[in-house]
C-alpha positions as CSV (number, residue, x, y, z in Angstrom):
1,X,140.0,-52.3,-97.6
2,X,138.0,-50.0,-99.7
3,X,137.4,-49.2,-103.7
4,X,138.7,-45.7,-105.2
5,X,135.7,-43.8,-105.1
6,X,133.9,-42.9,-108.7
7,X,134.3,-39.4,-109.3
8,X,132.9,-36.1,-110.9
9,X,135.0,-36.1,-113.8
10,X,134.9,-32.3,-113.6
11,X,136.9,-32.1,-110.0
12,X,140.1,-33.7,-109.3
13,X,140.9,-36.8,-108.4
14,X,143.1,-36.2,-104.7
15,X,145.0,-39.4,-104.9
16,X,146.5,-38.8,-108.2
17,X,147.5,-35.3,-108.2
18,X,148.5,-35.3,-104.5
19,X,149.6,-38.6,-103.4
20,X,151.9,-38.0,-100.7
21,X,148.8,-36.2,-99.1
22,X,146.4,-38.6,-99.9
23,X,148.5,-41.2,-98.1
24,X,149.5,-39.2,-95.3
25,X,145.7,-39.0,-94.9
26,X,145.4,-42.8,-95.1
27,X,148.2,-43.5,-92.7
28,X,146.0,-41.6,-90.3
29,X,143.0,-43.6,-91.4
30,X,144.9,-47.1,-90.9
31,X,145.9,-45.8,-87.2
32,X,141.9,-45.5,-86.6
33,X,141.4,-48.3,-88.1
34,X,144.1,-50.1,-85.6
35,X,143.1,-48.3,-82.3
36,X,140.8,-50.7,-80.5
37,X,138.0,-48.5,-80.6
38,X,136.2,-51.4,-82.6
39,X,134.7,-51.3,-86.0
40,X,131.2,-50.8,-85.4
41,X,132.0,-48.1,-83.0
42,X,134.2,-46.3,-85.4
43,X,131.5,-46.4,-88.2
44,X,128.9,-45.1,-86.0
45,X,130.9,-42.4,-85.8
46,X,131.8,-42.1,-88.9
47,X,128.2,-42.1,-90.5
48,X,126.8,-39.3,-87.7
49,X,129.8,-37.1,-88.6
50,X,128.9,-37.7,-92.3
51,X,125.3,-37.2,-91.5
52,X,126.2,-33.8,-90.2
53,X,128.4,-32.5,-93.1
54,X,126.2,-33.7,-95.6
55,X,128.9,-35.9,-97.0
56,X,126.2,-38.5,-99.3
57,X,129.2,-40.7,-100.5
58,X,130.4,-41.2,-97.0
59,X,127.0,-42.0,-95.7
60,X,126.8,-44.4,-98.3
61,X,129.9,-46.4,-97.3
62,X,129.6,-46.3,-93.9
63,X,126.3,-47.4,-93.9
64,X,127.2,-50.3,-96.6
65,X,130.5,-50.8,-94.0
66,X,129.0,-51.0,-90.4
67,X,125.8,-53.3,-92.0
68,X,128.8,-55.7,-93.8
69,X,130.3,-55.6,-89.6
70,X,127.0,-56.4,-88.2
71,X,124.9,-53.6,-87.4
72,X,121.5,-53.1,-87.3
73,X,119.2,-51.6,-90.0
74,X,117.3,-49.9,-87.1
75,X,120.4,-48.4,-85.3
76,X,121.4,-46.9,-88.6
77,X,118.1,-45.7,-89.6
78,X,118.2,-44.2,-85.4
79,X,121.4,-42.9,-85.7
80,X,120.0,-39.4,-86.6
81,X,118.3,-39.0,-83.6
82,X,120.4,-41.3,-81.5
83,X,119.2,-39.2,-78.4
84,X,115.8,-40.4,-78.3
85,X,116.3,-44.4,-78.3
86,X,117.4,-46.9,-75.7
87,X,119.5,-48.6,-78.9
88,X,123.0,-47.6,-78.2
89,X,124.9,-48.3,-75.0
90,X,126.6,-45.2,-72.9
91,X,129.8,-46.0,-74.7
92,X,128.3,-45.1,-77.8
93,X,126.2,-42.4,-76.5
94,X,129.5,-40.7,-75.2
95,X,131.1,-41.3,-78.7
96,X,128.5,-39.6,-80.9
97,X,128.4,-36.9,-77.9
98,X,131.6,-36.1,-78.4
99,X,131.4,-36.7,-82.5
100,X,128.5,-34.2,-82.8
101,X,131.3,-31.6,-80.5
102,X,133.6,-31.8,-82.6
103,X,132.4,-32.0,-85.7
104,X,130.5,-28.8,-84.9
105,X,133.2,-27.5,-82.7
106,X,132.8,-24.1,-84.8
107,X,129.2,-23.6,-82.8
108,X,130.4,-23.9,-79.3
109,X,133.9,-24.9,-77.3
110,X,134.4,-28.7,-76.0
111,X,133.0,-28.1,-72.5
112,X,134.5,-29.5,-69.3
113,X,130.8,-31.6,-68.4
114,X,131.7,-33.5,-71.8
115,X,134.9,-34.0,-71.6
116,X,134.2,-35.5,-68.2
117,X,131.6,-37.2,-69.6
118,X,133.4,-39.0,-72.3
119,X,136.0,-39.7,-69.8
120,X,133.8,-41.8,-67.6
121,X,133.5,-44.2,-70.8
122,X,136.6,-44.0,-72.7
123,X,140.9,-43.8,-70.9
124,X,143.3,-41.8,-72.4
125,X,144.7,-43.6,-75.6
126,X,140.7,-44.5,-76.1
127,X,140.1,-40.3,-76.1
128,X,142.6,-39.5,-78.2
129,X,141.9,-42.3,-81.1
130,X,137.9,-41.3,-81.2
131,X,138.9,-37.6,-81.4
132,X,141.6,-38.9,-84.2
133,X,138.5,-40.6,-85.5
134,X,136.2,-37.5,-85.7
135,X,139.0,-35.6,-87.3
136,X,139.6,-38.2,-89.9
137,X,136.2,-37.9,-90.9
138,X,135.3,-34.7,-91.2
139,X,138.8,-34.2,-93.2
140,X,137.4,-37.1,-95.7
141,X,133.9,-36.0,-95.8
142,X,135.2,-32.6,-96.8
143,X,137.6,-34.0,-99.5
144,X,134.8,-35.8,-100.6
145,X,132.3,-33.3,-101.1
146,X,135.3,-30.9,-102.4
147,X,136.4,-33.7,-104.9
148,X,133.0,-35.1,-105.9
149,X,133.0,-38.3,-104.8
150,X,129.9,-39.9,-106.5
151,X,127.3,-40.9,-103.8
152,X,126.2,-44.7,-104.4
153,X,129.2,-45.7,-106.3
154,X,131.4,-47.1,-103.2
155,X,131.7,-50.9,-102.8
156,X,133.6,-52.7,-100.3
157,X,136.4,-54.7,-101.4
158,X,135.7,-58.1,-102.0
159,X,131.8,-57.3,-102.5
């Protein structure tokens, strides 16, 4: 479980003024959470979405998150340029493939030699909880960034 973030104290704060929202948002976040895509998985793609939206409070935990489940200094310091490294299996190759699609789905469509791709390394249910996975967070890097989240200020629970 996570900390509330630290906040600009000039922008809102989305779990008080909208709380149904807010948890409808979480409820989507605890199914991701649930899905079987496996922690370290779902926090590499977390932190390469944020990467990409510029999200520094994001980056921040997820970085903080996947280290506290076991990952690598040097596959997080990679992640950027994930392309050029033997250090992530095909699984995870496919999974920031299809992060990178569509979180930047606005630049080009999903194409078919992707979707086939990804396919090849994740069934059904697998599909549809990483895409559930991107969507989450892009939606909370872009609350973030709109709310002010203070970069450097999260802390995992218990830490």
């Amino acid at each position: 479980m996570t900390t509330t973030p630290k906040q600009n104290p000039r922008r809102l704060n989305i779990a008080a003024v909208s709380p149904a929202g807010f948890q409808a948002m979480f409820g989507l976040e605890k199914h991701v959470r649930a899905s079987g895509l496996g922690a370290r998985l779902i926090h590499l793609v977390k932190l390469r979405a944020s990467q990409i939206n510029g999200c520094a409070y994001c980056i921040d935990m997820h970085t903080k998150d996947a280290r506290a489940e076991g990952e690598t200094e040097q596959r997080l310091y990679g992640l950027v340029a994930w392309r050029e490294t033997d250090w992530y299996t095909p699984r995870e190759r496919a999974a920031l493939e299809w992060t990178e699609a569509l979180t930047l789905i606005h630049e080009e469509p999903v194409s078919d030699q992707l979707f086939a791709r990804v396919s090849a390394e994740f069934s059904p249910p697998e599909l549809s909880d990483l895409a559930l996975t991107v969507v989450t967070i892009n939606g909370w890097n872009r609350l973030a960034i709109a709310f002010g989240n203070v970069p450097g200020s999260y802390e995992r629970a218990g830490s």
